[in-house]
C-alpha positions in Angstrom: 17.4 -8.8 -29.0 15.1 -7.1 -30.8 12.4 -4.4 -29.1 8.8 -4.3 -29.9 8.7 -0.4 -31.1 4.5 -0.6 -30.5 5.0 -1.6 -26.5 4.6 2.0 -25.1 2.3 3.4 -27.5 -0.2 0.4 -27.4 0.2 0.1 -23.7 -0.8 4.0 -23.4 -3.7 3.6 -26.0 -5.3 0.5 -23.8 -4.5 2.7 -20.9 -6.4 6.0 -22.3 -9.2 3.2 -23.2 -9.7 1.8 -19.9 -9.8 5.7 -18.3 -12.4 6.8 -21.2 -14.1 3.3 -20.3 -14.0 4.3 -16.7 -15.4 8.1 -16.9 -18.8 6.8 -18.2 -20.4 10.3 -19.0 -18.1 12.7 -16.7 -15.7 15.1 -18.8 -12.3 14.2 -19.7 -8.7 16.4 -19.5 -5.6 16.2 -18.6 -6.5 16.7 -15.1 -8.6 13.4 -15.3 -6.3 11.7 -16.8 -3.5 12.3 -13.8 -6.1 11.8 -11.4 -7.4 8.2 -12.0 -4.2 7.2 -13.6 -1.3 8.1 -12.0 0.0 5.0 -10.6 -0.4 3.6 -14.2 2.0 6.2 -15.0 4.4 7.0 -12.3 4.1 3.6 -10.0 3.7 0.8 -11.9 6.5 1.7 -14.4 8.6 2.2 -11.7 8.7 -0.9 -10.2 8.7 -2.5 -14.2 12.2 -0.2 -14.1 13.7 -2.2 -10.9 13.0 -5.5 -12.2 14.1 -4.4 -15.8 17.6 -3.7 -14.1 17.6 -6.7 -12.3 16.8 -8.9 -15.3 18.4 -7.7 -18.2 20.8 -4.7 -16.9 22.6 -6.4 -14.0 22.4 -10.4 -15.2 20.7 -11.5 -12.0 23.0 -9.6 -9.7 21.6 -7.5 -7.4 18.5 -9.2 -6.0 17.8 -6.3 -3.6 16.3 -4.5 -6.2 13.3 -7.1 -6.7 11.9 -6.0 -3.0 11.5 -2.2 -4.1 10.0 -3.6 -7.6 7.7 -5.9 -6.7 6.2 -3.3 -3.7 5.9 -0.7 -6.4 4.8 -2.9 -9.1 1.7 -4.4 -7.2 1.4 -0.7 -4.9 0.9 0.8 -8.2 -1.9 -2.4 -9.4 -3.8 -1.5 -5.8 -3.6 2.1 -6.7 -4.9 1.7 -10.3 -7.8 -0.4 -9.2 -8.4 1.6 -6.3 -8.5 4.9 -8.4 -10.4 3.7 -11.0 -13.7 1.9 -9.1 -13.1 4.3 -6.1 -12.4 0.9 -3.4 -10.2 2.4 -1.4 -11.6 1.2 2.0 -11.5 -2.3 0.6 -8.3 -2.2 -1.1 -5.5 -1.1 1.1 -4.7 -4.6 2.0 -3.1 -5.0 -1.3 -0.4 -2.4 0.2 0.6 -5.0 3.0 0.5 -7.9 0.4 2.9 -6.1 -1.9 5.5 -5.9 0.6 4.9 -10.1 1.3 5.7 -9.9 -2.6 8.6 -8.1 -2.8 9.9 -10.3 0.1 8.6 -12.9 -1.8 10.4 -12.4 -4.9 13.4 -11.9 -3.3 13.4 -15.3 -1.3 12.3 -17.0 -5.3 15.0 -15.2 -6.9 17.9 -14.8 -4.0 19.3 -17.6 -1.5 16.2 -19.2 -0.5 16.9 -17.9 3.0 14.0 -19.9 4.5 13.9 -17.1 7.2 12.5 -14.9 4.8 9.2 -17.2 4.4 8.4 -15.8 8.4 7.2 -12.7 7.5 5.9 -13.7 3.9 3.7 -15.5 5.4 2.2 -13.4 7.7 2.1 -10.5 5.8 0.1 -12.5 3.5 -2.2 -13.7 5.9 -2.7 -9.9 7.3 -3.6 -8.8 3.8 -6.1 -11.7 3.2 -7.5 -11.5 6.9 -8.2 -7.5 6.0 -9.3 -7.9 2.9 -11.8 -10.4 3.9 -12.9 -8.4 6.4 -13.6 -5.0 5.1 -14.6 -7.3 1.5 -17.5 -8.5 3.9 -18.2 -5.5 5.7 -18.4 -3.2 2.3 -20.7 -6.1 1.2 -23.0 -6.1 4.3 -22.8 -2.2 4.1 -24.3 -2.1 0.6 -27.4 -4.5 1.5 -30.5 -2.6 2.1 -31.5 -4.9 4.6 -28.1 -5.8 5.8 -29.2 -5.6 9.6 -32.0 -7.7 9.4 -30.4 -10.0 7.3 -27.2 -10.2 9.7 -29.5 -10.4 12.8 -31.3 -13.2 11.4 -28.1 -14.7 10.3 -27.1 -14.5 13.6 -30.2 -16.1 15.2 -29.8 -19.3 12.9 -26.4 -19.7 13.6 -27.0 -19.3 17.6 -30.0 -21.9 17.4 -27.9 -24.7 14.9 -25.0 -24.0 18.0 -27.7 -25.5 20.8 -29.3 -28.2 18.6 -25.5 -29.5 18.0 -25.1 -29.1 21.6 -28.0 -31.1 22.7 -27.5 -33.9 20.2 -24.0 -34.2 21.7 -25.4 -35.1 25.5 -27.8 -37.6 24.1 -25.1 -39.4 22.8 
């Protein structure tokens, strides 16, 4: 099998890229460079390494490892995105969904215990119900009008709720 020697130093170049991208006109170090991307360096690998064991060290034996990888892998894509656009508030449901995903990958590539689809699912449904959420709250918070706007969202709503009512007892 042969390796692709240019793998790590390309996928550190389009890393240092994205993090000079991402600094616009604020100074760059070292301690920059740990700061916004650490879970590009210590996280994300990690859970690369699991899978890497699972794959190509172990033949497909050992399926337990999959759970730790996959929360680390998509921990560490949360983290990335999080530390990089500063989303913190809107992002931590991405820490519930990786665990649905290691789960997940460990029903896809284990048994098939059906059992384990229980708490995929609502660990998936958490993370979207969150993210939808606090997605809509940052987006209401970041209006300038956002309380008129919701008030008179509100007031349209409540009168289209008694015109639908009072078309119903004509009928």
């Amino acid at each position: 099998m042969s390796v692709n020697r240019g793998l790590v130093p390309g996928a550190l170049l389009i890393i240092l890229g994205i993090l000079l991208f991402s600094q616009g006109d604020r100074s760059f170090s070292t301690g920059t460079l740990f700061a916004y991307g650490w879970p590009t360096m210590f996280v994300i690998p990690l859970g690369v390494f699991f899978h890497w064991l699972y794959f190509f060290m172990l033949h497909r034996r050992g399926v337990g490892l999959l759970v730790p990888g996959g929360i680390l892998f998509i921990a560490g894509i949360v983290c990335q995105l999080s530390a990089l656009t500063d989303t913190w508030g809107i992002t931590w449901p991405g820490f519930i969904f990786a665990v649905a995903f290691g789960l997940f990958e460990l029903y896809w590539f284990g048994s098939r215990n059906r059992w384990l689809l229980i708490p995929i699912a609502i660990l998936t449904a958490l993370s979207l119900l969150f993210f939808t959420v606090f997605s809509i709250g940052y987006l209401f918070s970041s209006l300038a009008l956002s309380r008129p706007f919701v008030a008179a969202a509100l007031v349209l709503i409540g009168g289209l709720f008694i015109l639908m009512r009072k078309k119903e007892r004509h009928m």
